[in-house]
N, CA, C and O atoms as a MOPAC input file, in Angstrom:
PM7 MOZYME 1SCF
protein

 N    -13.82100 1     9.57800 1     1.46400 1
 C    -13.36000 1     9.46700 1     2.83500 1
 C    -14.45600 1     9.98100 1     3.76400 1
 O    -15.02600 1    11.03700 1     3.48900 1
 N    -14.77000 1     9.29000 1     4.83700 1
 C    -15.43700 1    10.01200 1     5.77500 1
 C    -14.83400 1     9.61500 1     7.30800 1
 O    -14.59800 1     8.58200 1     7.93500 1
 N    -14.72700 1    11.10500 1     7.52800 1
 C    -13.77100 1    10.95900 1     8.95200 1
 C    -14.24500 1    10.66000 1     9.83400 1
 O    -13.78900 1     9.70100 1    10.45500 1
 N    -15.49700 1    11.42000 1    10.33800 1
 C    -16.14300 1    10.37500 1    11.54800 1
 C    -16.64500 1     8.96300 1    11.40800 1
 O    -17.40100 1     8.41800 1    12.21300 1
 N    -16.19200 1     8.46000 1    10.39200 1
 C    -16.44100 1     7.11800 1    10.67600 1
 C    -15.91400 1     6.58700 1    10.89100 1
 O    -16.31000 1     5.61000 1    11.52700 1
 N    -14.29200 1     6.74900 1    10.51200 1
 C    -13.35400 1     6.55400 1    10.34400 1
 C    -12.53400 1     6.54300 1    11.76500 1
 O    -11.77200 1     5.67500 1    12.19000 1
 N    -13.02300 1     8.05700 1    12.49400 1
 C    -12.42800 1     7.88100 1    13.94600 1
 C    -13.57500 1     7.28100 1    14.92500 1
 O    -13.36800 1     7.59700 1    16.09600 1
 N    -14.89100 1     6.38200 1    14.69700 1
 C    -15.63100 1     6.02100 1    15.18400 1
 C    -14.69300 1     4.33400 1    15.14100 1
 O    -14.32700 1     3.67700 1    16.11500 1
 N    -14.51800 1     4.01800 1    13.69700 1
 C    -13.64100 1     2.44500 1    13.46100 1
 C    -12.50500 1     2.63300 1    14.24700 1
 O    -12.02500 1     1.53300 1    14.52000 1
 N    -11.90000 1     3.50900 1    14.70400 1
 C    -10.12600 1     3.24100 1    15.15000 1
 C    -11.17700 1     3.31100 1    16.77600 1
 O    -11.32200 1     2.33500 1    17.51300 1
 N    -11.71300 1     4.52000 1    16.99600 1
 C    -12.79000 1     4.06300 1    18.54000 1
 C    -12.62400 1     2.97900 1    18.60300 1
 O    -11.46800 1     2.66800 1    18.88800 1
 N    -13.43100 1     2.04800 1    18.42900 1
 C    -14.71900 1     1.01600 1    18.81100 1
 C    -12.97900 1    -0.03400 1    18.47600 1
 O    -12.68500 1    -0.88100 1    19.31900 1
 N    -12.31300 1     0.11100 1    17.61400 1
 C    -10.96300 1    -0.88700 1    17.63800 1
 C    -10.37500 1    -0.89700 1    18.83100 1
 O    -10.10800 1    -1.95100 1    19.40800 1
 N    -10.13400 1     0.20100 1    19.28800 1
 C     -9.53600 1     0.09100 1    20.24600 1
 C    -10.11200 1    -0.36000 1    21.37000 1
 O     -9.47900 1    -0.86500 1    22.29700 1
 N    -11.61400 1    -0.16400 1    21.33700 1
 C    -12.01800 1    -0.87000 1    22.52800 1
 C    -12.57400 1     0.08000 1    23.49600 1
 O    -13.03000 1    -0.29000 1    24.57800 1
 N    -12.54200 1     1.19600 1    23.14900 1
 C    -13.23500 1     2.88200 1    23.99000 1
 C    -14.47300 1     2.80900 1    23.67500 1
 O    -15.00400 1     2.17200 1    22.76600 1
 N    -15.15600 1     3.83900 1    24.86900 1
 C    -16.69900 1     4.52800 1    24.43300 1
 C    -16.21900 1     6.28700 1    24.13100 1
 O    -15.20400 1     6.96500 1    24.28500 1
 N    -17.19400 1     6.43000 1    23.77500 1
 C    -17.02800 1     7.65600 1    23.49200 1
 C    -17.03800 1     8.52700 1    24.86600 1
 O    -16.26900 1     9.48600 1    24.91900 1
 N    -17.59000 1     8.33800 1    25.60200 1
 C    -17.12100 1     8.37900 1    27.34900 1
 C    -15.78700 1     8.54200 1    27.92000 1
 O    -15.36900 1     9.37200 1    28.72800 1
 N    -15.10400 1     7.39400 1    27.21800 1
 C    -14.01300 1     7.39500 1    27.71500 1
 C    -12.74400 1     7.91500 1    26.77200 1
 O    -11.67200 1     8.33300 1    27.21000 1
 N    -13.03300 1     7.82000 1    25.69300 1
 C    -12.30700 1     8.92200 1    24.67800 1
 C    -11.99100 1    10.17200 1    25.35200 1
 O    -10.95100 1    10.45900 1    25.94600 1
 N    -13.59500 1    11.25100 1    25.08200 1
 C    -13.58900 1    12.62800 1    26.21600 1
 C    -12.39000 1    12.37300 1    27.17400 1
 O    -11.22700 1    12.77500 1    27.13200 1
 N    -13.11800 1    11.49600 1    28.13800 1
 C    -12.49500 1    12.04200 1    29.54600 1
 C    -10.64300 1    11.70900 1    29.37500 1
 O     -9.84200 1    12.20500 1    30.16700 1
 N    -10.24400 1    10.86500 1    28.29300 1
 C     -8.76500 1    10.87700 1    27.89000 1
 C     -8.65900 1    11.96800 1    27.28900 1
 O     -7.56800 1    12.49800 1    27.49600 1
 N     -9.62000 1    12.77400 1    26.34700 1
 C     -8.81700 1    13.86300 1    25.78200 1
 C     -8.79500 1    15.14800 1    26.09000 1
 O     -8.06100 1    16.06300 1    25.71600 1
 N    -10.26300 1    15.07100 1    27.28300 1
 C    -10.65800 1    15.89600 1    28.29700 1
 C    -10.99400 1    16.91800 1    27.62500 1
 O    -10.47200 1    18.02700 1    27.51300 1
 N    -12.26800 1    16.28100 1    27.01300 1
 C    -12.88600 1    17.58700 1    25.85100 1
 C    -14.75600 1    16.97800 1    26.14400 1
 O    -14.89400 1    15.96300 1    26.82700 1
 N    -15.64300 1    17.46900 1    25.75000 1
 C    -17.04200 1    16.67000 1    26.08900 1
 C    -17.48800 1    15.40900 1    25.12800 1
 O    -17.24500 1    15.26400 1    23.93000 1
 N    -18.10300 1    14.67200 1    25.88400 1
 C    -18.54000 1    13.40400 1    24.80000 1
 C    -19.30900 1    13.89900 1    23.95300 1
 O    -19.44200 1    13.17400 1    22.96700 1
 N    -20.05700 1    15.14600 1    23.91800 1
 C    -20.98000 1    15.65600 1    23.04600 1
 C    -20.09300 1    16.20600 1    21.63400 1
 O    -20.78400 1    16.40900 1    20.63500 1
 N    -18.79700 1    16.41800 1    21.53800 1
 C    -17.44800 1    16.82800 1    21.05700 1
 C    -17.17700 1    15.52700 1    20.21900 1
 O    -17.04600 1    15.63900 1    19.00000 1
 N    -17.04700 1    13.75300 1    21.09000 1
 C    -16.84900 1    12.66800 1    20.12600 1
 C    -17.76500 1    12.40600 1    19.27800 1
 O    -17.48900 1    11.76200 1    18.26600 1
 N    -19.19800 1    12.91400 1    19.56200 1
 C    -20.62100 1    12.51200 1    18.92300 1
 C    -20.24900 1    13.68100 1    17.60200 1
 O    -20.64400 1    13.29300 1    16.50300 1
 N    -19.78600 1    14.57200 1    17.60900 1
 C    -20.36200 1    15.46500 1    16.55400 1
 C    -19.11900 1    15.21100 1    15.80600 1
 O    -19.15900 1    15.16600 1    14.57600 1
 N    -18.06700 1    15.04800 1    16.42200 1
 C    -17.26100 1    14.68100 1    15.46200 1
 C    -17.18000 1    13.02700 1    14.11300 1
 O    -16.76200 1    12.83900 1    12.97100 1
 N    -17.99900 1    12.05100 1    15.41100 1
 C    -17.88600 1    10.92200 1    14.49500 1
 C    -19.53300 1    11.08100 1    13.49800 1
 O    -20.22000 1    10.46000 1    12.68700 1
 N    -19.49600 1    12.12100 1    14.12100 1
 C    -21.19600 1    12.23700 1    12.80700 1
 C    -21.03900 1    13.26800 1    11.72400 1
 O    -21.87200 1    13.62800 1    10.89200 1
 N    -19.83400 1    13.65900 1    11.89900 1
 C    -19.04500 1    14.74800 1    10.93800 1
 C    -20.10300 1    16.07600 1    10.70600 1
 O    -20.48400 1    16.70800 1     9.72100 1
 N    -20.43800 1    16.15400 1    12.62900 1
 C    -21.09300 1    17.65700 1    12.43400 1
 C    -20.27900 1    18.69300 1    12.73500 1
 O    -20.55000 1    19.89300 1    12.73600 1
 N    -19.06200 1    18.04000 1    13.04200 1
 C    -17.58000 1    19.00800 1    13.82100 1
 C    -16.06800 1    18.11500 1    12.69000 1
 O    -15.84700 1    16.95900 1    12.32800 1
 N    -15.79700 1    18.63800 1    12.61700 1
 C    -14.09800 1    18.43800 1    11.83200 1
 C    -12.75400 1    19.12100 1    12.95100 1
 O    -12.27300 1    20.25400 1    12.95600 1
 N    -12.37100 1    17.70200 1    13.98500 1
 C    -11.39400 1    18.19100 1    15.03900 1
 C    -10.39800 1    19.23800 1    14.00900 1
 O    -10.63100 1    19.30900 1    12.80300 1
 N     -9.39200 1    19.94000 1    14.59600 1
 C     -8.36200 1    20.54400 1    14.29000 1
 C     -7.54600 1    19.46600 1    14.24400 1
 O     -7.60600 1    18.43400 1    14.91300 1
 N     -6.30700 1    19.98200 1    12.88700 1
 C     -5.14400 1    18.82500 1    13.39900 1
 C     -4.51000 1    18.43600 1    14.37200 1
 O     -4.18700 1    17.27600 1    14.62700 1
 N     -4.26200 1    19.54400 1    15.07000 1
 C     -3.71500 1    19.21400 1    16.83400 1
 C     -5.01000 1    18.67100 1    17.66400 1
 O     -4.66200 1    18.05800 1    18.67300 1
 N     -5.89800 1    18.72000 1    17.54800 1
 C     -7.01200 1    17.62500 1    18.26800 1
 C     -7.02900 1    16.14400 1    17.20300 1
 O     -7.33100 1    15.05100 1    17.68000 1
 N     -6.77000 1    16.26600 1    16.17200 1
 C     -7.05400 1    14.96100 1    15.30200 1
 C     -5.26200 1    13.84100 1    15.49600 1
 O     -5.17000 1    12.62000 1    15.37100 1
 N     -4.37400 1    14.61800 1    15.74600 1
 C     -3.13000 1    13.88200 1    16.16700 1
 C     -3.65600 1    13.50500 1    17.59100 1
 O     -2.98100 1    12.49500 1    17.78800 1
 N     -4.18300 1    13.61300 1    18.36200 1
 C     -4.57500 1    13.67600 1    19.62300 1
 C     -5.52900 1    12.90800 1    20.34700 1
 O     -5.53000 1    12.58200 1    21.53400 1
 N     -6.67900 1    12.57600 1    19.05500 1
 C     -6.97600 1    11.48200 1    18.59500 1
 C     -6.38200 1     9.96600 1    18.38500 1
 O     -6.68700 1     8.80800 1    18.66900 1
 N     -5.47100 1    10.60300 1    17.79300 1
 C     -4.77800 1     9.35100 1    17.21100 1
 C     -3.62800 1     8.79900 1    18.22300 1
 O     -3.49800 1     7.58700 1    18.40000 1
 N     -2.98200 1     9.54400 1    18.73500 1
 C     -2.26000 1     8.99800 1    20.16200 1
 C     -3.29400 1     8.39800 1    21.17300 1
 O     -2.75100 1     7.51800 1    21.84200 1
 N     -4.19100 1     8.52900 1    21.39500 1
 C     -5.33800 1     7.92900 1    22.35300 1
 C     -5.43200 1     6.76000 1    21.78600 1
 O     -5.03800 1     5.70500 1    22.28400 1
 N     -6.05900 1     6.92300 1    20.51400 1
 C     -6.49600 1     5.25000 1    20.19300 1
 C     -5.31600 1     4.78700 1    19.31700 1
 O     -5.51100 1     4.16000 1    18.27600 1
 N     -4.35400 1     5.04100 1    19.66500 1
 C     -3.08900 1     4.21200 1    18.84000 1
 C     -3.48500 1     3.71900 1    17.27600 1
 O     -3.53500 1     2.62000 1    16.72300 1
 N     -3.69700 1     4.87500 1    16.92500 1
 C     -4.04500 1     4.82400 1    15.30600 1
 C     -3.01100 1     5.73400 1    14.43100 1
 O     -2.21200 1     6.31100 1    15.16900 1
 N     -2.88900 1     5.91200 1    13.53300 1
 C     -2.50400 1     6.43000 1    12.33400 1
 C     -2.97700 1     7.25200 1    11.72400 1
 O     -4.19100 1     7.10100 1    11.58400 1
 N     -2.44800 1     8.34800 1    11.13800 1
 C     -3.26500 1     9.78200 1    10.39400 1
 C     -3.85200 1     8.80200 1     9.19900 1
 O     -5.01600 1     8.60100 1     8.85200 1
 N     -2.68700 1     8.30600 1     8.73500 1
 C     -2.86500 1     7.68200 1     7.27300 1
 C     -4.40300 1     6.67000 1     7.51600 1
 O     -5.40000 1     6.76800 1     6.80100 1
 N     -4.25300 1     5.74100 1     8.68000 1
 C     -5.84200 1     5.03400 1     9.13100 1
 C     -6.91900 1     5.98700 1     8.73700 1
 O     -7.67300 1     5.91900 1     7.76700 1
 N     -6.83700 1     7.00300 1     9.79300 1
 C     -8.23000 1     8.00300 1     9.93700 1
 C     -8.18800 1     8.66400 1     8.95500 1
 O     -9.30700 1     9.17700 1     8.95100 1
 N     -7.42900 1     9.19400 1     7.68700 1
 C     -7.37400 1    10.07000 1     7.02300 1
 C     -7.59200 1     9.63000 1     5.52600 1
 O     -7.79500 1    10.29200 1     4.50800 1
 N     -7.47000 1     8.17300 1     5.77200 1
 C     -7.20900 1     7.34800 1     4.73500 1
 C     -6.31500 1     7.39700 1     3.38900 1
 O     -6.77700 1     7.30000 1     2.25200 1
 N     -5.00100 1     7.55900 1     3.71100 1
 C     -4.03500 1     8.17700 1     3.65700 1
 C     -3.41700 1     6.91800 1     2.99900 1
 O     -3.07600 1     6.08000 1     3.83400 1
 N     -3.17500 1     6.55700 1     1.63300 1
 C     -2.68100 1     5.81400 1     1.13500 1
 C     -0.72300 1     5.51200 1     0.22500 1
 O      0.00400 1     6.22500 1    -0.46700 1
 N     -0.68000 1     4.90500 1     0.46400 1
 C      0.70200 1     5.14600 1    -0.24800 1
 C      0.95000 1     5.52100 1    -2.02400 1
 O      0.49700 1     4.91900 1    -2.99700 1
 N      1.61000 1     6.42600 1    -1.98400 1
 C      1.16900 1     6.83000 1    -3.82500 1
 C      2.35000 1     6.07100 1    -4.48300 1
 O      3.41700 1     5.90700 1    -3.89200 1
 N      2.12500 1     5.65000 1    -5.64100 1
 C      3.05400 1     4.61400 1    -6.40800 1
 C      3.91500 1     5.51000 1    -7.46400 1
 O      3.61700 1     6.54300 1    -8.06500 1
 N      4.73200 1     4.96100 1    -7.46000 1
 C      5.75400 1     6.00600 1    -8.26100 1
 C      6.09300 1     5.09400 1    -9.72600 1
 O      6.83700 1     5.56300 1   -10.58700 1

C-alpha cells in the first residue's frame, strides 16, 4: 500500500489541485505535498477529512479490501 499515492489518485479523481485541497481543509499545500510523497502520514481525523473532501473511501485510500469468509 502506499498512501500518498493513493490520496494523490482519489486528488487528481476528483478533479482538485493540491491548492485547492489545503484551502478546503485549511491546512498548507506544503501539508498535501508531504503527505502524497509519504514524508507526513495525516492522522485519522485528518485522513477521514480527506476523504469527505474528495468523496472517497477509507477502504479506496487505505486499500482496504473485503476479507472472504
Amino acid at each position: 500500500m502506499n498512501l500518498g499515492e493513493n490520496i494523490k489518485k482519489a486528488r487528481k479523481g476528483a478533479g482538485i489541485t493540491q491548492k485547492e485541497l489545503a484551502e478546503r481543509m485549511k491546512v498548507y499545500q506544503k501539508d498535501i505535498s508531504r503527505w502524497e510523497n509519504n514524508e507526513l502520514t495525516p492522522s485519522a481525523l485528518t485522513l477521514a477529512a480527506i476523504c469527505r473532501v474528495l468523496n472517497a473511501s477509507a477502504d479506496q485510500i487505505l486499500e482496504i479490501k473485503g476479507e472472504s469468509k
